[in-house]
N, C-alpha and C positions, 0 to 999 in steps of 0.2 A: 122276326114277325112284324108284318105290316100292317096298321091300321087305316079307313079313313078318317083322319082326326078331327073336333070338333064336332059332329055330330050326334045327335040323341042325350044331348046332356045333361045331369041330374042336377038341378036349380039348388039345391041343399049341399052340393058341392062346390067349395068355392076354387076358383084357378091356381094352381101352383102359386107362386109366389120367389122371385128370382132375386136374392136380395144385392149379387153384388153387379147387376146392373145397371150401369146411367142414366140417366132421364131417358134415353131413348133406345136403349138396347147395349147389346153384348162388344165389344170390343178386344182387341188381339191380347191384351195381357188379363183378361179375365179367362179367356180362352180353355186356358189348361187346367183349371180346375173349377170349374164351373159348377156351382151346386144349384140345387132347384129344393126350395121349403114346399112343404104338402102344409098349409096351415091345420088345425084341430077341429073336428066337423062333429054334428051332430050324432051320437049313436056310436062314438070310437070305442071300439072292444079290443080285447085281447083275439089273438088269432085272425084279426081282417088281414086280409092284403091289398099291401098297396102296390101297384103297379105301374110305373112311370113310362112315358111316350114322350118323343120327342119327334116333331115332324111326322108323325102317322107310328112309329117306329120304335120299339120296345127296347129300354134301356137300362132300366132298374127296377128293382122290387125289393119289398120288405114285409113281414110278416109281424106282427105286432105285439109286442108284450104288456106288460103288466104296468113298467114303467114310463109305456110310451102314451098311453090315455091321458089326452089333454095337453099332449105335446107336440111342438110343432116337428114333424119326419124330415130329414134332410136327405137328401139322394144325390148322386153324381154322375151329372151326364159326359162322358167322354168324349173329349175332342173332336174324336173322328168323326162325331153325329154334327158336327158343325159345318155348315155350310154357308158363304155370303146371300144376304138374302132374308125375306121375313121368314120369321121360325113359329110352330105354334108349337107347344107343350100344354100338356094334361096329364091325368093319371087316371086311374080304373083302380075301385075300390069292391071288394068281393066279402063278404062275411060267411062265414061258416054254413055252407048246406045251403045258402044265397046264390042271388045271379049278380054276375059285375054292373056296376053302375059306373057312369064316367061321367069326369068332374067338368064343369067349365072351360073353357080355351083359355090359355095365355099366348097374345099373339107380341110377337118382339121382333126386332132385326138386330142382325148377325152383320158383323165387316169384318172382318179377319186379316183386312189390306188398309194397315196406317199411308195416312199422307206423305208420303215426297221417300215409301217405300220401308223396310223394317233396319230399324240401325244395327251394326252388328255386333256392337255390347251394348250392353244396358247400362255402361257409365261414361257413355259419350252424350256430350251437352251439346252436338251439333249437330244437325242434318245434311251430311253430303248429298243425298238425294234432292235437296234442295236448291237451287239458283241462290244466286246471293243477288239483291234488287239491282233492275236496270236503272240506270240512273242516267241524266244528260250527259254527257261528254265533257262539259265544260264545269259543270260540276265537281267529277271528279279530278280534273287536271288542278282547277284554280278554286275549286270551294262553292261556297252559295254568293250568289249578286243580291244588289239592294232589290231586285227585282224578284226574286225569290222572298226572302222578308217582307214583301208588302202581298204581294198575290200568291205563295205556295209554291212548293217545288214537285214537279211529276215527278212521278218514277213509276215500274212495270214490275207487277211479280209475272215472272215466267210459268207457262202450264209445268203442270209437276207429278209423277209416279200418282196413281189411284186418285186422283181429282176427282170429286163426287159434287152433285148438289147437297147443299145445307152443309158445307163446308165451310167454317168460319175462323177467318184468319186473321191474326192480332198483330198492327205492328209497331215495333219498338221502338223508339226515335230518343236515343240515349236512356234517363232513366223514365220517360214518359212511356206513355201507350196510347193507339188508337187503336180501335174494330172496327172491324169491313163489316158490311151488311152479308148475311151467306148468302154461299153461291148458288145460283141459280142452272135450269139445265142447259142454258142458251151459255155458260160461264166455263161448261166445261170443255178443257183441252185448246182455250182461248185466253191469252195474257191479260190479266186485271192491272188493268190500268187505275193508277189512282193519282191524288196530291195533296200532300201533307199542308194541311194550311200554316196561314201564317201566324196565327197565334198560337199555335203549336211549335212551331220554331222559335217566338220566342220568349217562350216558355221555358223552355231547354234552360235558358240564360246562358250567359257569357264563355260557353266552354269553346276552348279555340278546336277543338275535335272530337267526335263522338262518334257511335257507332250505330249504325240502322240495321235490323234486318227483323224478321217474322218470323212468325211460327203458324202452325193449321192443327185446329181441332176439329174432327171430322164428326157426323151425327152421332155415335156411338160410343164419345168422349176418348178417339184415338187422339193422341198427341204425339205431332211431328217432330219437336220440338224446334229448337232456333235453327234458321238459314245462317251458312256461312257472314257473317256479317259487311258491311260495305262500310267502312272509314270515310267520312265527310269533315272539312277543315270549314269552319265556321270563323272570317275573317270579325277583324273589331268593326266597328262603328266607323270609325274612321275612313278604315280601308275599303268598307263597300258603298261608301259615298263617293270615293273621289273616281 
């Protein structure tokens, strides 16, 4: 059964309520069991029905008892009703010998497509979908120069599997961190270019080798987790002066 969703709303009803999603929406590992709270509304009896929509689109329902007044309903919207994309949910609430009334819109987005693609267990700590950073050539052959230490070393994260705007990617420069600014729509399926300043390098301190690489959290709090990493030999003092 199809609805148009959002419409004719009853103001006394307030919108779903999705608790286990992100500042900004649903993500692939909330995916599979996705609940949606009816909060406790004014006038909760025994025998109302609740009736849950998801995208226009009829998914759950519940009939109400004695021990549910004043209690927040929980429902389970299935998988399958997900699609990437903004989602609205609401619900239609009917009392006894009543006409349904429906409740407020909850509007959310759906991604169901992690950064740099889905890994294929869940106890791998790398992202082969991911590039490991470009780096200079010369870098990687012979390390960083004094020139690097005083102005910054570039380096290029490569486009990557479902690259979205407001994509925000963190990267790791031994046990340091920096954040990119997210990406924009002009960023996507286009190599970000960046450069690790210099007070960031030497900050690191004195490690003769470390490791670099990123990771991507996408709007919906998917995480890529780490890129293959990139080994950098970080020469003394000595050696990058002379």
């Amino acid at each position: 059964m199809t609805q148009t969703p959002c419409r004719n709303n009853h103001p006394k009803l307030p919108p779903p309520f999705i608790p286990q999603a992100s500042r900004h929406g649903i993500g692939v590992r909330i995916a599979p069991q996705l609940m949606v709270d009816i909060l406790p509304y004014d006038d909760m009896d025994e025998g109302d029905l609740i009736e849950l929509f998801w995208d226009g689109c009829y998914v759950a329902s519940k009939i109400l008892t004695t021990s549910d007044i004043g209690q927040r309903i929980t429902l389970r919207v299935p998988e399958s009703f997900l699609q990437n994309g903004k989602a609205r949910t609401y619900y239609r609430m009917m009392k006894v010998g009543g006409t349904p009334v429906t409740s407020s819109c909850r509007k959310i987005w759906v991604k169901l497509d992690a950064p740099g693609g889905q890994l294929l267990s869940p106890r791998e700590d790398e992202n082969q979908g991911l590039a490991p950073l470009s780096l200079p050539e010369s870098v990687i052959r012979r390390g960083l120069s004094a020139r690097h230490m005083n102005s910054g070393l570039p380096m290029t994260i490569e486009p990557y599997l479902n690259m979205a705007p407001h994509d925000e990617i963190t990267l790791r420069w031994g046990d340091l961190r920096m954040d990119l600014p997210p990406l924009t729509m002009e960023d996507v399926g286009e190599p970000i270019d960046l450069v690790v300043p210099a007070t960031l390098i030497r900050e690191a301190g004195g490690e003769q080798q470390l490791e670099v690489t990123y990771c991507v959290i996408d709007r919906v709090g998917n995480n890529s987790l780490w890129a293959p990493p990139r080994e950098i030999t970080i020469r003394t003092l000595g050696e990058i002066t002379q």
